[in-house]
C-alpha positions as CSV (number, residue, x, y, z in Angstrom):
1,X,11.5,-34.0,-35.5
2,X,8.9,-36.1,-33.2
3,X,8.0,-35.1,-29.5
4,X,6.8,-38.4,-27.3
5,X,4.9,-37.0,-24.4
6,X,3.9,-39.9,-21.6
7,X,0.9,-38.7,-20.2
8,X,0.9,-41.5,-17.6
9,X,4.6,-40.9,-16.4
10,X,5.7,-37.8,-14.0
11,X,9.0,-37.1,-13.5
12,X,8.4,-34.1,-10.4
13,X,6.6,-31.5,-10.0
14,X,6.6,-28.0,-12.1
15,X,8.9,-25.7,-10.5
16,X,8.0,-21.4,-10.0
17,X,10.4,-20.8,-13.0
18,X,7.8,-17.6,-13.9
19,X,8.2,-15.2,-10.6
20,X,8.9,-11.5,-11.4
21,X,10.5,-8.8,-10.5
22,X,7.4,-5.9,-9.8
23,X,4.2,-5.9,-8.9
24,X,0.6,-4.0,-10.3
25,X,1.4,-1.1,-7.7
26,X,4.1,-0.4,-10.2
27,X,1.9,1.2,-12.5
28,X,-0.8,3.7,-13.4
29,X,-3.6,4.2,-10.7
30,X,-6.0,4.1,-12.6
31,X,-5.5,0.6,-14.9
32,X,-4.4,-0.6,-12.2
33,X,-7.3,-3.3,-12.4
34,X,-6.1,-4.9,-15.8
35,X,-3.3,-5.3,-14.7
36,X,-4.4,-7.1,-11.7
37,X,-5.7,-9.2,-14.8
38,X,-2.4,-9.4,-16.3
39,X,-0.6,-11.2,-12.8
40,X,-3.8,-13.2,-12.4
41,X,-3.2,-14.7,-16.2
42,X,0.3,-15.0,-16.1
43,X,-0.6,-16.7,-11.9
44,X,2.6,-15.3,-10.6
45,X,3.7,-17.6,-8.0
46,X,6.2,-14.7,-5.9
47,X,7.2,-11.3,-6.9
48,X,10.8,-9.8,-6.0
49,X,11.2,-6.2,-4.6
50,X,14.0,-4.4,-6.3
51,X,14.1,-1.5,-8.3
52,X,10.5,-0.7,-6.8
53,X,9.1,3.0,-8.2
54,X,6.1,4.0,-9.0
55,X,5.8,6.4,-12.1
56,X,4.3,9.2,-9.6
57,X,7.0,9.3,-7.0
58,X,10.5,7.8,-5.8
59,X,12.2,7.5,-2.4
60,X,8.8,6.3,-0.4
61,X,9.2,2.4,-1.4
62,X,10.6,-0.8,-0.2
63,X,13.9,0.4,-0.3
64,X,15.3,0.8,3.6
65,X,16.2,4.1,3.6
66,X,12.5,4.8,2.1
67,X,11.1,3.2,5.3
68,X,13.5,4.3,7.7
69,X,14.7,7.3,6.2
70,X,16.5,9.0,9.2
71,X,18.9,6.4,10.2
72,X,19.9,8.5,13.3
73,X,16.2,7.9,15.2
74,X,15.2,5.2,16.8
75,X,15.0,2.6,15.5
76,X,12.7,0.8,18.0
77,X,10.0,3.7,18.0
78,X,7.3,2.8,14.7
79,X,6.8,6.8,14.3
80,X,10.3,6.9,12.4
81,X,9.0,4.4,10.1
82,X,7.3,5.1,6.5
83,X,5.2,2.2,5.8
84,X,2.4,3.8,4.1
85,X,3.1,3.6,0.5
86,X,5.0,0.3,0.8
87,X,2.1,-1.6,2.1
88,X,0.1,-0.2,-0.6
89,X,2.2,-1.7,-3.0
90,X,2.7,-4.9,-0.9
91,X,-0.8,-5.3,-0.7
92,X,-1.1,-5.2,-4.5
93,X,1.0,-8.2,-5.0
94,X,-0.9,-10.3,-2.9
95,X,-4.2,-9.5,-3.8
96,X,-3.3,-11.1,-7.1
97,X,-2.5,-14.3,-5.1
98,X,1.0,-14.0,-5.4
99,X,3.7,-14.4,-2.9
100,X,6.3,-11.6,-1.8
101,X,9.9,-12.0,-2.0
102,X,11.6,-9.2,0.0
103,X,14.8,-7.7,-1.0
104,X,16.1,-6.2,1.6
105,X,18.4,-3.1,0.8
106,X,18.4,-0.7,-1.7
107,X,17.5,-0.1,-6.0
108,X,20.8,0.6,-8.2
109,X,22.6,3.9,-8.4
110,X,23.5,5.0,-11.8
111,X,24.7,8.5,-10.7
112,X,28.0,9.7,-9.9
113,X,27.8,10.4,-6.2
114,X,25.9,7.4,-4.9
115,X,23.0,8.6,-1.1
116,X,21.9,5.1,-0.4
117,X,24.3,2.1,-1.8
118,X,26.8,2.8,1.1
119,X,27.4,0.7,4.2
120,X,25.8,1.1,6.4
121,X,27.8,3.2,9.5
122,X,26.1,0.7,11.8
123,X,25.4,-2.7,10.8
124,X,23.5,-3.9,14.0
125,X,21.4,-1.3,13.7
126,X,20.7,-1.8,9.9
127,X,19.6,-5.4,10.9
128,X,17.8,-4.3,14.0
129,X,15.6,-2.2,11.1
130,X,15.1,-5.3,9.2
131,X,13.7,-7.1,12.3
132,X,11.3,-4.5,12.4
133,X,10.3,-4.6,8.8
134,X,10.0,-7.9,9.1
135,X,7.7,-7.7,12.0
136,X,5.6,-4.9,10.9
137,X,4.5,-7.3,7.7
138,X,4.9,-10.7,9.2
139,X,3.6,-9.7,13.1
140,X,1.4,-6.8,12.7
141,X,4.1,-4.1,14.2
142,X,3.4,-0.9,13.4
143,X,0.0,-1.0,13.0
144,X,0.9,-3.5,10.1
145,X,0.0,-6.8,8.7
146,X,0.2,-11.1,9.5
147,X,1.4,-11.8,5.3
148,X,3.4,-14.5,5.7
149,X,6.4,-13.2,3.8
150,X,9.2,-16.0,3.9
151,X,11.5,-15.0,1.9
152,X,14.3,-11.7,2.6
153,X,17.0,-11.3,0.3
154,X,19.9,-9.5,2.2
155,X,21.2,-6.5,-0.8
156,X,22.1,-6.9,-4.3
157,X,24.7,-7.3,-6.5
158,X,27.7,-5.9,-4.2
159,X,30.3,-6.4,-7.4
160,X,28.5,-4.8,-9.7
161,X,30.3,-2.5,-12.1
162,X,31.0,1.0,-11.4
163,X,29.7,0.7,-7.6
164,X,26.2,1.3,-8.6
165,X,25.4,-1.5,-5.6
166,X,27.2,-1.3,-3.1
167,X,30.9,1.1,-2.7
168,X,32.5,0.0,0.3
169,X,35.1,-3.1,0.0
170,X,34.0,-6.7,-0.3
171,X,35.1,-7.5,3.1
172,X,33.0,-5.0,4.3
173,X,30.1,-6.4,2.8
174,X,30.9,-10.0,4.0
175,X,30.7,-8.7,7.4
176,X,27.7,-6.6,6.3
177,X,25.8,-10.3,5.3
178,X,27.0,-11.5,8.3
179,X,25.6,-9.4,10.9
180,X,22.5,-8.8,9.7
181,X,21.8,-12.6,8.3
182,X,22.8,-14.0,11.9
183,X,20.5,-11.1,13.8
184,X,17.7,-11.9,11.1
185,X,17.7,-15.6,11.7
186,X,18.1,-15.8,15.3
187,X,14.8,-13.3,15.4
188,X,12.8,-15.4,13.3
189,X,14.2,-19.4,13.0
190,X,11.7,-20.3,10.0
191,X,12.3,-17.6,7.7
192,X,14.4,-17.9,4.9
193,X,17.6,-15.3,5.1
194,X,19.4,-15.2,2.2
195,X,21.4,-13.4,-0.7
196,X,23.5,-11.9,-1.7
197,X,22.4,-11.7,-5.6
198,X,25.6,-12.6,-7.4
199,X,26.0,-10.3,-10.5
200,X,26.0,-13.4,-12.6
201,X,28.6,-16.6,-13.7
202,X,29.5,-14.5,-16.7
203,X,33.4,-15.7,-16.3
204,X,32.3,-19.1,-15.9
205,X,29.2,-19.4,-19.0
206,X,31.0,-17.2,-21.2
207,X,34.2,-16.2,-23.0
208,X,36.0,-13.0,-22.8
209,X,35.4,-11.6,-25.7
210,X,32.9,-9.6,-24.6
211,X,33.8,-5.7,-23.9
212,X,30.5,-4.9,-21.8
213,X,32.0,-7.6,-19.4
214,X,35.5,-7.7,-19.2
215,X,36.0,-5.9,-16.5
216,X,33.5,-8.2,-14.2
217,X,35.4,-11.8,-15.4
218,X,38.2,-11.4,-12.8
219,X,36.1,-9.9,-10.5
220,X,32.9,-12.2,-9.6
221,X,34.5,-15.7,-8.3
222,X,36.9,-13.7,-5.9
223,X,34.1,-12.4,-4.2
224,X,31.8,-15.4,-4.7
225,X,34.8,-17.3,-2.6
226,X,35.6,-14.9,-0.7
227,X,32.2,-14.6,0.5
228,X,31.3,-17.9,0.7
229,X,35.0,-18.5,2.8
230,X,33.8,-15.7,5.5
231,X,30.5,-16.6,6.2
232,X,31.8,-20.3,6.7
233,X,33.9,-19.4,9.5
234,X,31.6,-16.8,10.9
235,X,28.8,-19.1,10.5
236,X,26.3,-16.8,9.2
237,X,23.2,-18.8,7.8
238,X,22.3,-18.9,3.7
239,X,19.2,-20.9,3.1
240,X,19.1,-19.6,-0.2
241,X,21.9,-18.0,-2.3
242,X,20.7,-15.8,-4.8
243,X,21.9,-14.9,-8.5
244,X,21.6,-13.3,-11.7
245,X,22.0,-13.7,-15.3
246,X,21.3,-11.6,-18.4
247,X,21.8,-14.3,-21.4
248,X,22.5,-15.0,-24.4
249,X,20.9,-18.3,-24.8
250,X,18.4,-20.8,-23.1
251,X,21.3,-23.0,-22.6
252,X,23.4,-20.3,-20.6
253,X,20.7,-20.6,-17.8
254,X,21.1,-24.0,-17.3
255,X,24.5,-23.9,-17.4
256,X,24.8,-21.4,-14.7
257,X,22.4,-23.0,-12.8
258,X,24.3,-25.8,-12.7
259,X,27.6,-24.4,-11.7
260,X,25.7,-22.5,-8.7
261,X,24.5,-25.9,-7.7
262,X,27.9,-28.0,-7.8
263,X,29.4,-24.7,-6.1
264,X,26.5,-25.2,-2.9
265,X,27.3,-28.9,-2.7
266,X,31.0,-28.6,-3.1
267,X,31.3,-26.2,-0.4
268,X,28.6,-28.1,2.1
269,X,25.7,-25.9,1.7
270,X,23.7,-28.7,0.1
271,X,20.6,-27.7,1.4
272,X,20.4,-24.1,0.2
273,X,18.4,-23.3,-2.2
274,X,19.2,-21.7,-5.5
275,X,17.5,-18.8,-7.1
276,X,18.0,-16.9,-10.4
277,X,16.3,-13.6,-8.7
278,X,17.5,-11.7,-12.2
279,X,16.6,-13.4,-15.8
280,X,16.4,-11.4,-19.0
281,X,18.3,-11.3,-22.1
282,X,21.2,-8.9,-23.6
283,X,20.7,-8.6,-27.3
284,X,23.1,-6.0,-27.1
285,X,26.1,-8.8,-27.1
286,X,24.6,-10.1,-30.1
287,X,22.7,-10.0,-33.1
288,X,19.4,-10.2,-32.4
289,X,17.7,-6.8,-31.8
290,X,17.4,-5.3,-28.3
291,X,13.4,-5.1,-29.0
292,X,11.3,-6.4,-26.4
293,X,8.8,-6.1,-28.9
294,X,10.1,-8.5,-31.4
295,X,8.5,-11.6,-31.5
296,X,11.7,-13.7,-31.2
297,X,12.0,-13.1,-27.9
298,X,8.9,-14.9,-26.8
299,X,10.4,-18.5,-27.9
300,X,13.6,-17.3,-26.0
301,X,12.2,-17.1,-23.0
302,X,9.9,-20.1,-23.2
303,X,12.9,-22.0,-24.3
304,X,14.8,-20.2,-21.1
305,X,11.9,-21.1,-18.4
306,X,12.3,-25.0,-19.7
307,X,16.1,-25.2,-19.5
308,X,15.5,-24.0,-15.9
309,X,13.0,-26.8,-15.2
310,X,15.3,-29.3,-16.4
311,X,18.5,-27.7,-14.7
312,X,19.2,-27.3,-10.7
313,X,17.5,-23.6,-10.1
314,X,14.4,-23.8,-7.5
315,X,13.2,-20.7,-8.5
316,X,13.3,-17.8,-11.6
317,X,12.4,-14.2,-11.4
318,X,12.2,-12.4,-14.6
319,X,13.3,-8.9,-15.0
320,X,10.7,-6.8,-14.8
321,X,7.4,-6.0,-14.8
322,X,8.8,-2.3,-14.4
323,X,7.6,0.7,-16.2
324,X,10.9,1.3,-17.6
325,X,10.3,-2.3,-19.4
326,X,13.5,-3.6,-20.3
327,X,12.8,-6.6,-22.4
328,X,9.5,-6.5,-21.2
329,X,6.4,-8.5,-21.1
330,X,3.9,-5.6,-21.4
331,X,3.4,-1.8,-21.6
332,X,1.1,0.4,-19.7
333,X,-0.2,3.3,-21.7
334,X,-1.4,5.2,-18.6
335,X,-2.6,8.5,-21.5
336,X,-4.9,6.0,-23.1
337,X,-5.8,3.8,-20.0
338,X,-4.5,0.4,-22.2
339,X,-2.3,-2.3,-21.8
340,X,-0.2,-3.8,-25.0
341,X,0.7,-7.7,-24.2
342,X,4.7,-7.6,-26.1
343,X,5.8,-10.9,-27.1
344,X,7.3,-12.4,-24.2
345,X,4.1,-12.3,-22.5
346,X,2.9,-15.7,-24.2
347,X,5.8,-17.7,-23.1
348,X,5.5,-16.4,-19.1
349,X,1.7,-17.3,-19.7
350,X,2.3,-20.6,-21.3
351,X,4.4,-21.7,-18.1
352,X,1.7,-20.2,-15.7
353,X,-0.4,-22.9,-17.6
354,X,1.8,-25.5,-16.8
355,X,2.8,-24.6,-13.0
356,X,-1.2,-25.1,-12.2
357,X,-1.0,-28.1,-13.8
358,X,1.5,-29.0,-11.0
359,X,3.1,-32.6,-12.5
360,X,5.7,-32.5,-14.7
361,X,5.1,-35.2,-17.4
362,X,8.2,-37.5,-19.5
363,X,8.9,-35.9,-22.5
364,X,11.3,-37.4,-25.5
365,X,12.6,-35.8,-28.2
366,X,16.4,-35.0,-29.9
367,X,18.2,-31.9,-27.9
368,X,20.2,-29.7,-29.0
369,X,18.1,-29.1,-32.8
370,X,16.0,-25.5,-31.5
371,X,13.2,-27.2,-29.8
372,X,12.6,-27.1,-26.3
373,X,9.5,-29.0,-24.9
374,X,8.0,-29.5,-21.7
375,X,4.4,-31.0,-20.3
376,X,2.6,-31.1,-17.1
377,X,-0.5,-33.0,-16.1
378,X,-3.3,-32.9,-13.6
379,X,-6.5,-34.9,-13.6
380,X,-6.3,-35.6,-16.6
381,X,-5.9,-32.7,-18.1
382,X,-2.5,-32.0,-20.1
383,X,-0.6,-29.3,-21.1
384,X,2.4,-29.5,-23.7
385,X,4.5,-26.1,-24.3
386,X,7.1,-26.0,-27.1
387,X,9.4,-23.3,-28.2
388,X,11.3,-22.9,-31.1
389,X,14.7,-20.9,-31.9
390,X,16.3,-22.1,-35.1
391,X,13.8,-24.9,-35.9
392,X,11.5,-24.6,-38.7
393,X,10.0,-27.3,-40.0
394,X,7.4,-30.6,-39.0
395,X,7.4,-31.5,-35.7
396,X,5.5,-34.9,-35.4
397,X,3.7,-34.9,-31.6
398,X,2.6,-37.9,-29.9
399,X,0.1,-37.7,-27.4
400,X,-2.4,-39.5,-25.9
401,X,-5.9,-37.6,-26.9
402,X,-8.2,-37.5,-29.9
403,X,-8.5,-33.8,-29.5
404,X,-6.3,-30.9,-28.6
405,X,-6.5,-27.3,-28.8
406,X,-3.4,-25.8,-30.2
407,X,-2.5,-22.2,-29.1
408,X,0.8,-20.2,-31.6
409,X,2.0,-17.1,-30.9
410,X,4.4,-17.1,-34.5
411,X,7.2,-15.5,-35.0
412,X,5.9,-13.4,-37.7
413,X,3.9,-11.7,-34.8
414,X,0.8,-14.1,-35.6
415,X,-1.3,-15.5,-32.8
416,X,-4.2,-18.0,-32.6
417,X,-6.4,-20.7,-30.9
418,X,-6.9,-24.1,-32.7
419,X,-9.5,-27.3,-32.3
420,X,-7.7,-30.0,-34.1
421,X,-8.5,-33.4,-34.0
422,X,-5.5,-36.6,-33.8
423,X,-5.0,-38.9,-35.4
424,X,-3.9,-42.3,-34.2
425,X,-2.3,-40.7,-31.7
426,X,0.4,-37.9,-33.7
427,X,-0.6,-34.6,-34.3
428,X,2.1,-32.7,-36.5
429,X,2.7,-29.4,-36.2
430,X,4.4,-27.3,-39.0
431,X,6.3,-25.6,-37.0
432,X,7.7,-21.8,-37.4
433,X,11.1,-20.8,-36.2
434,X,11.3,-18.1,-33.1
435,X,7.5,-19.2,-32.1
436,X,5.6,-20.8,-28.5
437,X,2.7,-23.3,-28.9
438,X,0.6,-24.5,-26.0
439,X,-1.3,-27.8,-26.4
440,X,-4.3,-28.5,-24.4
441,X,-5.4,-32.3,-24.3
């Protein structure tokens, strides 16, 4: 196997393929600092609100019934507003220097009678609250704050299963987009409206063979047309359309983010953006253990991050840097004041490296063998990150430097730092399958 980077040749720039969903406030007051230290390493370029709660209390944040909880008051008076706890979290996410992407509705509903994932009984009003969220972090209302936040997701997932999102009809909920994406964007013209976080392309990326999905595969286009037919003749504005997916493979990203993107074009939405605002993987559909732990999961989600790169997505979110951690990146051990890095953190980190590094450089090498490879260069500095799935083996790498530093996290748990000399050019790398490398030149 041989890797050619061209360290004189970019092809674009290195997209934010390494956002989360979460921020620090998520987690034990007092380490709250190291993991401050965590975003900072990782440089997270914008954090998505969903499924906000702190381990010491619920119903207080981000959620709209959390801000406004008494949606019979008025809704123009800032006393019937709860900001207080939200802004604290808010404030965590950019003090690590890291943007906020609003979502604006409510967290899932697992339990049988569902309090908050209703429609709303007045959906001018519901958007009329918006404004004034919107205002209170972007215009100061409320004794509030000038952040800057351009981004506001309208809900979440309105088809997912068991109506843990949303349990009105889907026409409802078209009308529901509607109203409060045309009120939203006639208020403030340069923000980005936006949603409406499709479940995810399952019936499209994948077969049906698949119990935990069945029921979804004649469900998700319906509405994804349906949607897209209403808000066309209603002409409600989408600068970005919003989307999930919980995979099975690098190669399942890129594919969905390649139908979302013919789907924009086809139906004249060309210059909407496209964002995965939900990326983690279900080892429950397969073989592979559902251990965020285990160190194959690192090299799946470095190998993930770069199929986004290459494919049509502008933006990925992981999911999440929650405390309930599923597939997570790290753990918080608030009885021992510690954090434990798991394995995916290394891949998020590896990407971070490259984002700062800002130009993506040419890369050649044979797809399709378990290698995924991607470089980035700035003043001549350059950074190469490689991940490999099945591949084990040598993995000849041509660069341009007489020195690198070589950085492994294995897949036998292993990690270490490197100062290798090259020669003429090709260093070889004996390469470990399930494993992330970052090389420094």
């Amino acid at each position: 196997m041989e890797i050619k980077v061209n360290s004189h040749k970019t092809v674009g720039k290195i997209k934010p393929m390494h956002a989360t969903g979460g921020g620090p406030g998520e987690y034990h007051p007092y380490i709250i600092e190291d993991v401050n230290k965590i975003y900072r390493e990782i440089g997270v370029p914008s954090t998505r609100l969903h499924d906000v709660r702190y381990p010491y209390g619920t119903n207080q944040f981000i959620d709209v019934h959390c801000i406004f909880p008494n949606f019979n008051a008025d809704e123009n008076d800032e006393n019937n507003y709860n900001f207080f706890h939200s802004d604290e979290y808010i404030l965590a996410i950019t003090g690590v220097g890291s943007e906020v992407f609003y979502r604006l509705g409510e967290s899932i509903d697992h339990h049988k009678r569902k309090l908050f994932v209703n429609p709303p009984k007045d959906f001018g009003k519901w958007a009329r609250i918006c404004e004034h969220i919107i205002r209170h972090y972007n215009e100061g209302w409320a004794n509030g704050h000038h952040l800057g936040i351009k981004h506001w997701e309208i809900w979440n997932e309105p088809e997912c299963s068991k109506n843990c999102m949303w349990t009105g009809s889907y026409e409802e909920f078209y009308e529901f987009y509607t109203v409060v994406a045309k009120h939203l964007k006639s208020c403030f013209p340069d923000l980005m409206i936006g949603g409406y976080s499709c479940v995810g392309l399952y019936d499209v990326i994948r077969d049906h063979s698949h119990e935990k999905y069945r029921d979804w595969f004649n469900n998700i286009l319906p509405v994804m047309n349906g949607f897209f037919e209403y808000i066309k003749k209603s002409g409600a504005p989408l600068d970005f359309f919003s989307w999930h997916i919980y995979a099975l493979s690098p190669e399942e990203v890129s594919a969905s983010a390649r139908y979302v993107r013919e789907y924009l074009d086809k139906h004249g939405y060309t210059d909407t953006a496209s964002y995965l605002t939900e990326f983690n993987y279900d080892y429950s559909l397969c073989s592979k253990p559902t251990l965020y732990e285990h160190p194959e999961f690192t090299s799946d989600v470095l190998a993930s991050l770069i199929e986004g790169q290459r494919s049509p997505v502008d933006m990925v979110f992981f999911y999440a840097f929650l405390p309930f951690a599923y597939n997570g990146m790290f753990y918080v051990d608030p009885l021992h004041k510690e954090i434990k890095r798991h394995a995916g953190f290394a891949a998020m980190k590896f990407f971070g490296d490259l984002y700062r590094l800002e130009n993506e450089l040419e890369v050649e090498y044979e797809h399709g063998k378990g290698v995924y490879a991607l470089a980035a260069s700035n003043t001549g500095r350059c950074g190469l990150a490689v991940a490999t799935r099945e591949f084990e083996g040598k993995i000849d790498i041509h660069i341009d430097a007489r020195r690198l530093t070589l950085t492994e996290q294995n897949g036998n748990g292993s990690s270490r730092e490197t100062e290798i000399d090259v020669d003429n050019g090709v260093f070889t790398l004996d390469a470990v399958k399930e494993s992330v490398y970052y090389i420094a030149f």
